[in-house]
N, C-alpha and C positions, 0 to 999 in steps of 0.2 A: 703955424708952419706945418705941412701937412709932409709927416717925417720919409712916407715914400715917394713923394715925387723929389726929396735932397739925392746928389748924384753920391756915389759910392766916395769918388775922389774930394768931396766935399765934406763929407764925413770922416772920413782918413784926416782931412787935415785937421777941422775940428777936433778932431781924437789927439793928434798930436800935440795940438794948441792946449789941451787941456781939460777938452769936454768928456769926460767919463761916458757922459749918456751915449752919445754917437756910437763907440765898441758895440753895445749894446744892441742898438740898432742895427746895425751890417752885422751881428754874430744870428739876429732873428731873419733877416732879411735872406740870408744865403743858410741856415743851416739845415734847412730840406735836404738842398740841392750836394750840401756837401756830406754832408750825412750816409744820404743814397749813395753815394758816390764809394765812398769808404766802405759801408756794409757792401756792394757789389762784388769786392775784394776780395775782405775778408771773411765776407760770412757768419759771424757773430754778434750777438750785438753788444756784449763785454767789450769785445776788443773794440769793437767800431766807436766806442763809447769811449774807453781811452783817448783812442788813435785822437778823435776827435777833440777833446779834450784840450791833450797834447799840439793839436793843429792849431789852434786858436791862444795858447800857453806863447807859443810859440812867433804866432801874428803880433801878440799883445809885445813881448820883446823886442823884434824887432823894430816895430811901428816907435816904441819907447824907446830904442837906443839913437833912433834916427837915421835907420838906415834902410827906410823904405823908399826904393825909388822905381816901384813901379806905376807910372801917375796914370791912372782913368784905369788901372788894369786890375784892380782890387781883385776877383774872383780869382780870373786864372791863377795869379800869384797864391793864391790861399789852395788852390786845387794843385798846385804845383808841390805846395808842402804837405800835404795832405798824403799827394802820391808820394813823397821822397819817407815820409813817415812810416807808410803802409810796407815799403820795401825792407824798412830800418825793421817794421818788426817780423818780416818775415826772416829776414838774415840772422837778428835776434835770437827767433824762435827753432830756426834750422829746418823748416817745413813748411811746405808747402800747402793747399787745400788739395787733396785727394776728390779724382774723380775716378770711380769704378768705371773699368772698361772692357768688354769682352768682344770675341771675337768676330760677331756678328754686324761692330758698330765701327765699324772703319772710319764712317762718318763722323765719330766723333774723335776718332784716335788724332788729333788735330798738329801733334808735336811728335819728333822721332825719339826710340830711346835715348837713353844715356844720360851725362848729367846735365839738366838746363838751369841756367842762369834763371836768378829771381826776375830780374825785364820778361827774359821769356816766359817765364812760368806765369806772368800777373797780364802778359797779353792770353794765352792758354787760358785761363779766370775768363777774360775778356770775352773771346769767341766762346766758353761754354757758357755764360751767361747769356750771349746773344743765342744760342743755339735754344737754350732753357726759354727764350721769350719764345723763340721758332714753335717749339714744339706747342706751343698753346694756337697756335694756329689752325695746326691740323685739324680735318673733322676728329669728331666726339670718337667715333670705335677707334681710330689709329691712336690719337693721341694716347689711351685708354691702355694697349699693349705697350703702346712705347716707352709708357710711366713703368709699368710693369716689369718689364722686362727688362730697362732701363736703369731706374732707382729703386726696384725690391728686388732686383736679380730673379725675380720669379722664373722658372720653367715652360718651356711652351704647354704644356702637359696643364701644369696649375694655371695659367692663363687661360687655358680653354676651359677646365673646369667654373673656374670663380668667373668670369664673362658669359657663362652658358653657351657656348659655342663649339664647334670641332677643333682638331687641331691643327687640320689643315685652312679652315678659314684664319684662327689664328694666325697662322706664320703667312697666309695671305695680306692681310691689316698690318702683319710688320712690314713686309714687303712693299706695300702701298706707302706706309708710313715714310719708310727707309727715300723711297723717290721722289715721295710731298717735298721729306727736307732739303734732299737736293733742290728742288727745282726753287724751295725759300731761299734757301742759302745763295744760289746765284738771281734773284728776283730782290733780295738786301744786300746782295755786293757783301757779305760778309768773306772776309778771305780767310781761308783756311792756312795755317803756318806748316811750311814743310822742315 
């Protein structure tokens, strides 16, 4: 029996029935996908490592008390606790993943002050991760200041220096940059949260 063509639900039951092996199977089958999923979050790979952990503690319980009833939908449901996990430990921890923001990048200013809710704050995750793909987009010199300026808060001043360039081409390539994004961000339908 060739273990990846058995359906997720078919395994599930097997598991229930008593087959140890099948867990096994669906915890290799899917733990890429859920993995990534949870480090996109959280960011670490300690915690992502728990979380995960925890996700699957947690599958294994339920599935054993018998109270799984989501039939064919195995992933989602595992992606579902996965995410209620992720919140659990940010509520936990009292903290959020900090993104540095300055005044230049409105683009990314993506949520308004004040206090935001852990949902909001893990959609927030959400769009800066997508933005984080964006940026790998750009040609080679914008993306270059954008990292710059961006994640080492560097100077337009040091930018130009370390780049060998002026200062004013510098804040030119941000400028380019700054428009690239826009024009990704409405070219991936990413929405920005007001």
């Amino acid at each position: 029996m060739d273990q990846f063509k058995v359906l997720d639900s078919k395994l599930v039951s097997d598991y229930i029935n008593g087959d140890e092996k099948s867990i096994e199977i669906l915890i290799k089958r899917h733990k890429q996908r859920i993995y990534n999923f949870i480090f996109s979050k959280v960011l670490e790979r300690d915690i992502t490592e728990d979380v995960f952990q925890d996700t699957f503690i947690k599958v294994i319980k339920t599935l054993k008390k018998g109270s799984y009833n989501e039939e064919g939908k195995f992933l989602p449901w595992v992606m579902r606790i996965a995410h209620n996990l992720v919140i659990d430990h940010f509520r936990r921890s009292n903290r959020m993943p900090t993104f540095k923001n300055t005044d230049e990048f409105d683009i990314f200013s993506v949520l308004g002050d004040g206090e935001l809710n852990v949902e909001k704050q893990l959609i927030k995750e959400q769009i800066l991760s997508d933005l984080r793909r964006l940026v790998e987009e750009l040609p080679e010199d914008q993306k270059e200041v954008l990292i710059m300026r961006m994640y080492k808060d560097m100077s337009f001043k040091e930018i130009a220096e370390s780049t060998g360039v002026s200062i004013n081409t510098a804040l030119g390539r941000m400028r380019y940059s700054l428009i690239n994004m826009r024009k990704l961000i409405e070219k991936h339908n990413i929405v920005l949260v007001n």
